[in-house]
GUVEXVO-613498 format. One record per atom (N, C-alpha, C): x, y, z. Coordinates in steps of 0.1 Angstrom, whole numbers, plus 2048, in hexadecimal, padded with zeros to 3 digits. Each point is the difference from the previous one (the first is absolute). Example, Ala and Ser with C-alpha at 12.3 -4.5 7.8 and 13.67 -1.06 7.14 Angstrom:
# GUVEXVO-613498
8847C784E 7F780C800 80980C800 7FC80B7F9 80980B800 7F880B808 
END
This chain:
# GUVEXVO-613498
4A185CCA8 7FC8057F3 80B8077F9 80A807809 80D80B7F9 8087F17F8 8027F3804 80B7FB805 7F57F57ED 7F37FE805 7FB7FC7F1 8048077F5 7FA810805 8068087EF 80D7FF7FD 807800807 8127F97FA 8017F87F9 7F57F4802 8027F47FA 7FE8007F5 7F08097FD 7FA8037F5 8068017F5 80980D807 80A80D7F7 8097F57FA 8027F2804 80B7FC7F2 7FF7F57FA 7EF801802 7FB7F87F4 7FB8087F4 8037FA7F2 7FD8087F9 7EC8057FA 8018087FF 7F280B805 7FE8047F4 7F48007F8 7FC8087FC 7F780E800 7FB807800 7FA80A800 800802815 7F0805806 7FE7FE809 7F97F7806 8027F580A 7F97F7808 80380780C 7F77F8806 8007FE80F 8097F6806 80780780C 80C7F4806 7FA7FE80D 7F87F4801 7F67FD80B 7FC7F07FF 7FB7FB80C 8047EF801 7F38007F8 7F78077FC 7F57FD7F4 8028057F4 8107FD7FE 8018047F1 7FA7F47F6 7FD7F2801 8007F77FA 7F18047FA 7F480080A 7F5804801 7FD8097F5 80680D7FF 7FD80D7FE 8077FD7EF 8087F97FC 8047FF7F4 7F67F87FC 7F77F5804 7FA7F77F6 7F680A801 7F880C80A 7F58037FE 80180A7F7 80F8047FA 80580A7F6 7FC7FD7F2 8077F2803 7FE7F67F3 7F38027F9 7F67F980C 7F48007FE 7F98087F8 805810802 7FC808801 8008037EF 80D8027FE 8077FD7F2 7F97FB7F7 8007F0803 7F67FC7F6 7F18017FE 7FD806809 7ED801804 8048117F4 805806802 80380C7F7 8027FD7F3 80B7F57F8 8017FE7F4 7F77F8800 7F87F9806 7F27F87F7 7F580A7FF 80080E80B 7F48057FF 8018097F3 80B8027FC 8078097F2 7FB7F67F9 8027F17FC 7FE7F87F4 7F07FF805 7FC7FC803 7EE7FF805 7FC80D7F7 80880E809 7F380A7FC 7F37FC803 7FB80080C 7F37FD801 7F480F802 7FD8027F8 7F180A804 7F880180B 7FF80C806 7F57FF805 7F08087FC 7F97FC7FC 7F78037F8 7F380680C 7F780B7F9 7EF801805 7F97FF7F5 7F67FC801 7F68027F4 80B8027F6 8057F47FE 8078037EE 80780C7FF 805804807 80980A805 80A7FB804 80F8097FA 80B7FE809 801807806 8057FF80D 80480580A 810803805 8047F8800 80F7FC7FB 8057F37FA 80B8037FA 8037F97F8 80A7F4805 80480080B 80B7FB803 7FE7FB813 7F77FB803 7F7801809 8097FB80D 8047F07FC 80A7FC80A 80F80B805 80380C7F5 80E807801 7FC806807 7F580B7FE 7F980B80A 8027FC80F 7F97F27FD 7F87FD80F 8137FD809 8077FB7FD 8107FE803 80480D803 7F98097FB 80E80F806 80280280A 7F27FE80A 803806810 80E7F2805 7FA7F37FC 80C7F7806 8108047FE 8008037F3 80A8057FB 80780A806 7FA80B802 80780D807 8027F880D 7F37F880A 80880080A 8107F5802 7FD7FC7F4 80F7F4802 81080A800 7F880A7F3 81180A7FB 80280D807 7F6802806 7FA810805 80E805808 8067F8807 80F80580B 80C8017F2 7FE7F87F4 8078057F4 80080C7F9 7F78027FC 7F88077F9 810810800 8018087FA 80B80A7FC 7FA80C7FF 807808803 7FC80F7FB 7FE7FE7F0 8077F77F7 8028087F4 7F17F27FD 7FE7F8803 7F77F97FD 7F3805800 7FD80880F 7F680C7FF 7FE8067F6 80C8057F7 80480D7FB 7F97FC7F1 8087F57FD 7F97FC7F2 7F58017FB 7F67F9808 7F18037F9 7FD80B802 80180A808 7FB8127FB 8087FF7F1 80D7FF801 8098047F2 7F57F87F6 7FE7F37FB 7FB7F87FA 7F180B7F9 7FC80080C 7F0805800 8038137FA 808804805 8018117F9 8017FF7F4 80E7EF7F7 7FE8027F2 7F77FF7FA 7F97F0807 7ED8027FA 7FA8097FD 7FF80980A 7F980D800 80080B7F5 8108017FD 8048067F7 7FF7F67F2 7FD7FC7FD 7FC7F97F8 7F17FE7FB 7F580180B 7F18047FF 80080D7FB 80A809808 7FA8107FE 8028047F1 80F7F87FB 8058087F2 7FE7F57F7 7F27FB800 8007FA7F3 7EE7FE7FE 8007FC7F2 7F18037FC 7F27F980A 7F58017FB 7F77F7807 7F980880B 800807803 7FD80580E 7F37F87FD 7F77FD7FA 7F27F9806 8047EF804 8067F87FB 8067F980D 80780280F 801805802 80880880E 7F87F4808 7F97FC800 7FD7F280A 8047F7802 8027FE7F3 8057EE7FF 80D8067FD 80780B7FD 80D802804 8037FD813 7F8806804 8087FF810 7FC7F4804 7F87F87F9 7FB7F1807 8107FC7FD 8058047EF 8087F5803 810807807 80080C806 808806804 8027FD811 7F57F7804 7FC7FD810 8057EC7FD 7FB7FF7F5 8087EF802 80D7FF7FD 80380C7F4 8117FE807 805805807 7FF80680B 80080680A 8007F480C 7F67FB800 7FD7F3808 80E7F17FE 8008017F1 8067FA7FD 812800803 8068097FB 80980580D 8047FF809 7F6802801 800800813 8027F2807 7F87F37F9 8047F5800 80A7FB7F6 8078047FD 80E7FF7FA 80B7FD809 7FD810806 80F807809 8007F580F 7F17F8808 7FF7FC806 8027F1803 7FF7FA7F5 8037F47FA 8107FB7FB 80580D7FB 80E8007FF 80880280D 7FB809807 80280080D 7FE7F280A 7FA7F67FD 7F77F5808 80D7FA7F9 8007FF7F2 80A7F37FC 80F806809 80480C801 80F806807 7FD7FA812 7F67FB803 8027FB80D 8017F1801 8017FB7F6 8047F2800 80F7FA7FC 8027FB808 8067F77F6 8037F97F7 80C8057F7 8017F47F0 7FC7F8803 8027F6806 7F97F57FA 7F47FE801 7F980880B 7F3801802 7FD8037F2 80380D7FE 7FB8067F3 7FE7F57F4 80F7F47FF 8007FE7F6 7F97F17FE 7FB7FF80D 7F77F6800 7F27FF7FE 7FC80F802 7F78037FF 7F77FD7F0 80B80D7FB 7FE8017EE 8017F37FD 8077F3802 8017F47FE 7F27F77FF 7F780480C 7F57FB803 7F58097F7 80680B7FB 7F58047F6 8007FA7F1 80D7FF7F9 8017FA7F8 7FF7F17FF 8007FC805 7FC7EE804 7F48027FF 7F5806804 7F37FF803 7F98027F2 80680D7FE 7FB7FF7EC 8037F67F7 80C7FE805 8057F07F1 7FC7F6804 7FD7FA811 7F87F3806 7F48037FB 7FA80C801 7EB8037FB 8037FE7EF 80D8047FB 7FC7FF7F2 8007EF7FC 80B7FA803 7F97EF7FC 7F97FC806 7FA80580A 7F17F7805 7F68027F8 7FE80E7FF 7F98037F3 7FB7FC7F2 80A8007FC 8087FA7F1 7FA7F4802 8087F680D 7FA7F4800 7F47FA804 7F680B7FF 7F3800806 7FB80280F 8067F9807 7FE805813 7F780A801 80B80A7FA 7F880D807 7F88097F7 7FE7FA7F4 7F680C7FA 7F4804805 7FC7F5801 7EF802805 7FE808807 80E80080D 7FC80A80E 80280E7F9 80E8017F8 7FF80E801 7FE8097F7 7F77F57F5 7F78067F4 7F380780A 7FB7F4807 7F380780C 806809806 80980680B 80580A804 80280D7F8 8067FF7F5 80080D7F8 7EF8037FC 7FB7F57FA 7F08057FD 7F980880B 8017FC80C 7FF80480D 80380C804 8128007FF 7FF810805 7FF80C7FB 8077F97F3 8048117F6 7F47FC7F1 7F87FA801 7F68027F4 7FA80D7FE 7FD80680A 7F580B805 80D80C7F7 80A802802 80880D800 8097FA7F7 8067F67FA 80D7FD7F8 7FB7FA7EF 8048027F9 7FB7F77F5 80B7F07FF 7F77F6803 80B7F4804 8037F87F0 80C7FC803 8097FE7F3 7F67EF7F9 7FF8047F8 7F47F27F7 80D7FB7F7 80C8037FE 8037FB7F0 8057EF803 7F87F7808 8097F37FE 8017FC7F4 7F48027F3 80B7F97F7 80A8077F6 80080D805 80F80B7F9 8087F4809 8027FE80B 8057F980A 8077F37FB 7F67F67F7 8047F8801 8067FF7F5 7FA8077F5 80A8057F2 80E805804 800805809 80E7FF803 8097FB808 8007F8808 8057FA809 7FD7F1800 7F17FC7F9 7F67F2803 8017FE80C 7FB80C807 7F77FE80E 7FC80E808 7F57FF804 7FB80F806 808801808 80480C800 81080780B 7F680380E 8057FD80B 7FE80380D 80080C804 7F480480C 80080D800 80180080F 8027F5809 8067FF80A 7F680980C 7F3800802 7F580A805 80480E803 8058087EE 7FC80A7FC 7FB8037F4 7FF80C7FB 7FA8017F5 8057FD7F7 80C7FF7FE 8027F77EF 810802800 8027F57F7 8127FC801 80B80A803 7FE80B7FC 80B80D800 800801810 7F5803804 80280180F 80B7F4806 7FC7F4800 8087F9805 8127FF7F8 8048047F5 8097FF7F8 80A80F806 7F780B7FF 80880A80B 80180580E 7FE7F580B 7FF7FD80B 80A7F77FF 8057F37FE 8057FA7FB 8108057FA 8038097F8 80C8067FC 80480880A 7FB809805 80280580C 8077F9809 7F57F6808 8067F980D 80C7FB7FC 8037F87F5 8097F67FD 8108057FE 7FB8107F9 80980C7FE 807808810 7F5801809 80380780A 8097F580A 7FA7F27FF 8057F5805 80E8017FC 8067FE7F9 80F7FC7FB 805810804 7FA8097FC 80B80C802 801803810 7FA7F580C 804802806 80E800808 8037F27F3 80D7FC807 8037F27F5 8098077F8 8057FE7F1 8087F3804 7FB7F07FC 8077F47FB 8007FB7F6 8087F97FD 8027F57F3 7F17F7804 7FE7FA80A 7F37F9802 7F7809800 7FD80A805 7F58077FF 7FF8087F0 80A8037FE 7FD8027F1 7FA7F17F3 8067F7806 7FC7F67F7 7F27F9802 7FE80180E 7F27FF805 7F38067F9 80780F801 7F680B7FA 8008017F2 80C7FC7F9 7FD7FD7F2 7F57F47F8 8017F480D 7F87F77FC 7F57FC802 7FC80980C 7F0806804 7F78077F4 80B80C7FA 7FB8077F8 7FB7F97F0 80E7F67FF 7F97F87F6 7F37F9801 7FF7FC80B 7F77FA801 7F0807800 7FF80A802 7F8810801 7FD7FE7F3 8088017F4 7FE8057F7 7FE7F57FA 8017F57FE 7FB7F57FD 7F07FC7FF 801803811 7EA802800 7FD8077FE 80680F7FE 7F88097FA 8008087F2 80D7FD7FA 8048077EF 7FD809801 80680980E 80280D7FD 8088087FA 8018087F8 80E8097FF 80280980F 7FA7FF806 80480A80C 80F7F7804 8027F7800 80B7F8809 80B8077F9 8048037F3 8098077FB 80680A806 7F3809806 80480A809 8037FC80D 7FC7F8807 8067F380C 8107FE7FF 8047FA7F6 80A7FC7FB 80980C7FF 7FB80D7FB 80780C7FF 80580280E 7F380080B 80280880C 80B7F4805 8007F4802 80B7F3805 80B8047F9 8088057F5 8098017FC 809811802 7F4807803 804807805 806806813 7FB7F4806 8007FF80D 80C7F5803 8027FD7F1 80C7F6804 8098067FB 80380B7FA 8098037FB 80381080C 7F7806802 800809808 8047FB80F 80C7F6803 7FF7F6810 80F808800 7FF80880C 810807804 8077F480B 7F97F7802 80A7F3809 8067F87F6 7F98007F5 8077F47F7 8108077F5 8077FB7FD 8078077FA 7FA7F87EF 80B8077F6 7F77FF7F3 7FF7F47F8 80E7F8805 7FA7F17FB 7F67FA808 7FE80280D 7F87F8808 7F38047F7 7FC80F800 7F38027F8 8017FE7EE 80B7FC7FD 7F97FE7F2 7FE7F4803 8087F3808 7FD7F67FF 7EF7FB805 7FA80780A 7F5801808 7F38037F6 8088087F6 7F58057F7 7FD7F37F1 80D7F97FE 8007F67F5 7F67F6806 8077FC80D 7F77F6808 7F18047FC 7FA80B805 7F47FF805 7F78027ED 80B8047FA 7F87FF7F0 8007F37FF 8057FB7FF 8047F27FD 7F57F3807 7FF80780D 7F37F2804 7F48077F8 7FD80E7FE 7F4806803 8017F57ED 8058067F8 7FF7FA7F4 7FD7F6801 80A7F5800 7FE7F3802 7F07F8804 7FE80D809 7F37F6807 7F58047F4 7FE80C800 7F88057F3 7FF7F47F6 80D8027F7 8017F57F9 7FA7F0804 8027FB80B 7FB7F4802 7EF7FD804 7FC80D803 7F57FE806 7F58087FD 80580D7F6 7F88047F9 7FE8027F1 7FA7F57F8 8048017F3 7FC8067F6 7F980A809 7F680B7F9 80180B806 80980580A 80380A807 80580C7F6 80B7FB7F4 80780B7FD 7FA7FE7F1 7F77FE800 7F88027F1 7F580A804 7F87FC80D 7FA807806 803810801 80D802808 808809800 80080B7F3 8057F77F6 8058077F1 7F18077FE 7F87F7801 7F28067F7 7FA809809 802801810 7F780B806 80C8107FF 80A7FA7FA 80980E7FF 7FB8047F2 8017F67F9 7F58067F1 7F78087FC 7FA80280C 7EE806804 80580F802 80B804809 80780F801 7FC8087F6 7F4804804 8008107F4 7F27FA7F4 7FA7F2801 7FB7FE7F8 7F08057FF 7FB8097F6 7F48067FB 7F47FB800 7F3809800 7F57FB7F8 8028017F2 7F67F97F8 7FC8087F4 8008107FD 7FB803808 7FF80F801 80A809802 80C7F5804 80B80A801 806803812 7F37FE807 8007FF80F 80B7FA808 8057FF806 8087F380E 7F57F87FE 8077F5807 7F67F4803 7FE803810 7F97FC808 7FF801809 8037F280B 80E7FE801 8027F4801 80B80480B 8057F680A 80980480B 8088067F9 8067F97F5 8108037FB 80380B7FD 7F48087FA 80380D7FB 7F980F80D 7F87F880A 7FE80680D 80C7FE806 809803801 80E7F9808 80C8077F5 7FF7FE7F7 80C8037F6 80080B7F9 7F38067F7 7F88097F6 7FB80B806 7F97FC804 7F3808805 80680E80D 8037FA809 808809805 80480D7FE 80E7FE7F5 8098067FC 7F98087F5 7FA7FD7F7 7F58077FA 7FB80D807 7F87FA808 7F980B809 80A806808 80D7FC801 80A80880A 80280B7F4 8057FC7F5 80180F7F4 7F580A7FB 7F67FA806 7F780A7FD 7FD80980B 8017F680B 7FC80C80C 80C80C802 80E7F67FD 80A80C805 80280D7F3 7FB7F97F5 7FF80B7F8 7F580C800 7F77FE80C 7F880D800 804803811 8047F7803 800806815 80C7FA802 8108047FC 80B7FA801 804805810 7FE80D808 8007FF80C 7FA7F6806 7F7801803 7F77F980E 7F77F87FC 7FC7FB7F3 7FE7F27F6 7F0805802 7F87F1802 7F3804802 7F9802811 80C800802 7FF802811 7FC7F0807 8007FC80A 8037F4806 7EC7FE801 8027F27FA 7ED7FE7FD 7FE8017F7 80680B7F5 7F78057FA 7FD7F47ED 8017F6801 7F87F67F8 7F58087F5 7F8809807 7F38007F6 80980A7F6 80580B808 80880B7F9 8077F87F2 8097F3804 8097FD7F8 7F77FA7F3 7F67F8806 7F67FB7EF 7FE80B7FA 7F9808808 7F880D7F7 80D8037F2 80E803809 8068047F4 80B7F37FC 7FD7F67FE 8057F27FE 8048027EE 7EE7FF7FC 8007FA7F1 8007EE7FC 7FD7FD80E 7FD7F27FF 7F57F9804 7FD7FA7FC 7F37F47FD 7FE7F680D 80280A80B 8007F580B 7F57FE807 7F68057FF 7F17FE808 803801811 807801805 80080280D 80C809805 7FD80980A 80F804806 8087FB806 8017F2803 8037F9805 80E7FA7FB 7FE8007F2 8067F97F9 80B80F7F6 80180A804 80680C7FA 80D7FD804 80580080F 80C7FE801 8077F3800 7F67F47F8 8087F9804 8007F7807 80F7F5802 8007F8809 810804805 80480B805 8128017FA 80080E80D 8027FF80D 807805808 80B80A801 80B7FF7FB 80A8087F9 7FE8087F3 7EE8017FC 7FE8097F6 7F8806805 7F57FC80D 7F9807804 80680C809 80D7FF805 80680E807 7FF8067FC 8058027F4 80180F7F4 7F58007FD 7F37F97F9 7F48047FD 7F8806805 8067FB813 7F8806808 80580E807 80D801801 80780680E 80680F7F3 8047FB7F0 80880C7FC 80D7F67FC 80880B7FD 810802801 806804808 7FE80C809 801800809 7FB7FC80F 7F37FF800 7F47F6808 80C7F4804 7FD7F97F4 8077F37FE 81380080A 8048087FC 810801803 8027FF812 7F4808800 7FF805810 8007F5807 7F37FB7FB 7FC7F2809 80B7F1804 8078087EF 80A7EE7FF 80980780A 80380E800 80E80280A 7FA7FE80E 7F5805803 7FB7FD810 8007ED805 7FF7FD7F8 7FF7F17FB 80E7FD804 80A8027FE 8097FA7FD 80C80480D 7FA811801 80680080E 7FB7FA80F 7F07FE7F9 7FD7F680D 8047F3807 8007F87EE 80C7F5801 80D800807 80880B7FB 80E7FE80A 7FC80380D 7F2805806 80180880A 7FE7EE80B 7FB7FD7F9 7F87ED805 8127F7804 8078057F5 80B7F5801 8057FE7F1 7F48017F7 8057FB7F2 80E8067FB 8097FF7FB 80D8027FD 8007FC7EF 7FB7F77FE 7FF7FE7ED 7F880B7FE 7FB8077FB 7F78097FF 7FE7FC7F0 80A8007F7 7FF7FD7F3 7FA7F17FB 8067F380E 7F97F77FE 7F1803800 7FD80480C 7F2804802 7F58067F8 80680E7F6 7F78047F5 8007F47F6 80D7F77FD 7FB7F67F1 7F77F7809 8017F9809 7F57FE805 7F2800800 7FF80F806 7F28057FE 7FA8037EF 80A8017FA 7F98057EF 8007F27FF 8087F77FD 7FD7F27FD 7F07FD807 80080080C 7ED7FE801 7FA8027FF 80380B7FD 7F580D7FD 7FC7FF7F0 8067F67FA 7FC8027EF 7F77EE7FF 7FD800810 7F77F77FD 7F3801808 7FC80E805 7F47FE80B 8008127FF 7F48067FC 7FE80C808 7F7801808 7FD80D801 7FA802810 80780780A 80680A7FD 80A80A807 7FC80180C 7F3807801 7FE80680E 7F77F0806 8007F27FD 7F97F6805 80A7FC80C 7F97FB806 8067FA80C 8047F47FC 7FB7F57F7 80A7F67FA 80E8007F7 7FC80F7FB 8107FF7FA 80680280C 80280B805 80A80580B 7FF7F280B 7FC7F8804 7FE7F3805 80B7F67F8 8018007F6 80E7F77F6 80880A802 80280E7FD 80E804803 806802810 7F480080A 80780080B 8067F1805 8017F47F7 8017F5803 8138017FE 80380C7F3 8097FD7FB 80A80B806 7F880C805 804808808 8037F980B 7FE7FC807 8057FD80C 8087F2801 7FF7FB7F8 80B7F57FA 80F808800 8018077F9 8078087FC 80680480A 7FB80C809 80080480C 8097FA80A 7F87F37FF 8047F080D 80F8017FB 8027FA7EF 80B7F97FF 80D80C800 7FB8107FC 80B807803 80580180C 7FA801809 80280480B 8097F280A 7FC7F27FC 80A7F9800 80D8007FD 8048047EF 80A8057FE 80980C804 7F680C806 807809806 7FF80080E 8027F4804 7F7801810 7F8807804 7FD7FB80B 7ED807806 80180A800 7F18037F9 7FD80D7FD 7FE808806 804810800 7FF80580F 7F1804804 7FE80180E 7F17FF801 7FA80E7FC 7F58017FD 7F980E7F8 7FB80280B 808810802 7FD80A811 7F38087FD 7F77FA809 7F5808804 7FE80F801 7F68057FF 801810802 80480280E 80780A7FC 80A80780E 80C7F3809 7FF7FA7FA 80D7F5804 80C8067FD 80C7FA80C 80B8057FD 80A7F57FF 8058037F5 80E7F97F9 80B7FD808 7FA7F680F 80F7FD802 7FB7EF805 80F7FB801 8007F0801 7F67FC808 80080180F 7F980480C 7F37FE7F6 7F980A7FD 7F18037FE 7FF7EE7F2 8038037F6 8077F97F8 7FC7F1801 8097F980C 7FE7F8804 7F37F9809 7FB80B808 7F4803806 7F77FA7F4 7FE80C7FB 7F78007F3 8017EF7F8 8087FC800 8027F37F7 7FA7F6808 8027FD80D 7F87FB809 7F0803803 7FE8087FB 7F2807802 7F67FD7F3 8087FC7F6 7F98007F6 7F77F77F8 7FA7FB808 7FD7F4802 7F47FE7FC 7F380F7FE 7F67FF7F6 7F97F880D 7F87F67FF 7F47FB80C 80A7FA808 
END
């Protein structure tokens, strides 16, 4: 066994595995693991009583005990440490801000991001015990699965099934997406929803993987791969989200400390260059589409109102309600949850609280958390990151704002489900660059090679 870990030691490693003749085993059931986690984030499946939720996120929940036991010999003092930190800013955020007659559905949603978290730090942790390629074959198999389900779709195969599936599971609790002929007005053909609730889901599940994919380990083929995947994304679906796709790939190509700067400007012409191209050939309605759903930004009722339409839930709406809240609660905002708080003093025509903050992640911090709320969280945030391995830290925030201006849901278990994809991408591919990461010492462990080494052997999770 001394004479294996030698061997181990000079191959190159990322994060922690196990150096044991069942390493082969223990990576694919990592794998496994991986993806059963990023589908149960794009699923979101409910679990429902009597027309009741229960939770929201049913497959993630039911994954935690597996989870701790795979990372649990990982697991860090400072990774402990976080979610008290996490949960005291919450707190302070309930106490110093309005509403006290919600105080319920503040801590409901102060316990799912709390949960949420927690399957964050674990999953990031899960991807640090694999191997790159593991890892990067993983996200590979996620993205393939969304762009193979979207032309089956498209081409008929698979509607039927997972038009019946969605009716099936999420009818009772979700409002399911009806617009095929907005659909076909724009694209000429109902967009695939791939058995979830409606195209966005599959469109940012999809940017994610394809994003986390490549940044594991930056090529000219993997970048031109990914550019031509993405065209093709945006093709069946006339999103504007791919823009922000396109943002996060050029920023992940440009942010590559292996490549020097012709290699990445050339990497970055390449991968414009097919992603265009293919657009152009294959979608002849794509960037008309485009023009006119950016047209919609900001557009009115009669009355003077927003429209209530994705574009301006995602772009408008937000930021709106980010200036009103911080202009009466600029500390500690409307406190984390607090939604009804924010309509009440909105001034908008939105009929539900649902719809106050939004669709925009990087505006719900400050709406929710403050100025200072907010500051706290992104710095505990960010020290947690280096504490994992991440070393871009700057890559990592444009990152997270770039996704975040396409999905909220702060304290959801689905958002934080897409950024742990990119988190720990991140993670993986620093820690390749800086060699293996060192292993995160358990409480009361001591800092020497000896223990160290021990430990690295040991960490093997089941």
């Amino acid at each position: 066994m001394i004479l294996l870990s030698h061997e181990r030691a000079s191959e190159p490693t990322v994060g922690i595995h196990e150096a044991t003749s069942f390493e082969p085993r223990w990576q694919l059931y990592r794998a496994m693991l991986l993806v059963v986690a990023a589908l149960a984030t794009y699923l979101y499946l409910p679990l429902l009583s009597g027309g009741r939720l229960l939770v929201p996120s049913f497959p993630t929940v039911a994954m935690m005990p597996l989870l701790y036991l795979t990372v649990r010999r990982n697991i860090s003092t400072a990774d402990k440490l976080f979610l008290p930190k996490v949960v005291f800013v919450l707190l302070l955020s309930m106490a110093f801000s309005p509403g006290y007659a919600y105080l319920t559905e503040k801590f409901l949603s102060l316990v799912q991001f709390s949960l949420a978290i927690v399957v964050t730090v674990m999953t990031v942790r899960l991807m640090q015990q694999m191997r790159r390629e593991v890892v990067e074959r993983s996200l590979l198999v996620v993205w393939c699965l969304l762009l193979a389900g979207s032309v089956l779709e498209v081409a008929g195969l698979t509607r039927e099934i997972s038009d019946a599936f969605r009716a099936r599971v999420y009818e009772e609790m979700y409002t399911l997406y009806d617009g095929d002929l907005r659909d076909i007005s724009f694209v000429g053909w109902v967009r695939p929803k791939v058995f979830s609730t409606e195209p966005s889901c599959v469109t940012k599940m999809f940017i994610v993987a394809v994003n986390a994919w490549l940044l594991i380990r930056v090529t000219k083929i993997k970048a031109v791969t990914a550019a031509a995947a993405t065209g093709a994304m945006f093709v069946i679906m006339g999103s504007p989200m791919y823009v922000v796709s396109v943002a996060m790939t050029l920023a992940v190509l440009v942010w590559n400390p292996l490549s020097s700067i012709q290699t990445r400007v050339a990497t970055v012409l390449a991968a414009l260059i097919v992603s265009v191209l293919f657009v152009a050939t294959f979608g002849d309605t794509a960037f008309s589409t485009l023009e006119t759903r950016i047209q919609r930004i900001g557009t009115t009722e009669p009355d003077g109102q927003l429209e209530i339409r994705s574009e301006n839930l995602r772009a408008v709406i937000p930021w709106v309600s980010l200036v009103n809240n911080l202009s009466r609660w600029p500390i500690f905002g409307v406190g984390i949850g607090g939604k009804e708080v924010a309509l009440e003093e909105s001034g908008l025509d939105l009929l539900s609280y649902k719809r106050v903050m939004g669709a925009n992640a990087s505006a719900e911090v400050w709406s929710y958390l403050g100025l200072l709320g907010g500051t706290l969280f992104i710095w505990l945030l960010l020290k947690q990151a280096s504490h994992t391995g991440v070393r871009r830290l700057g890559l990592m925030l444009i990152l997270v704002f770039l996704f975040s201006q396409l999905m909220g849901g702060l304290d959801s278990f689905r958002y934080w489900g897409h950024i742990t994809l990119l988190w720990g991408a991140l993670a993986v591919a620093d820690s390749n660059v800086n060699g293996a990461a060192n292993p995160p010492r358990r409480m009361g462990s001591r800092a020497s090679s000896i223990d160290e080494r021990a430990f690295g052997h040991q960490a093997s999770g089941i």
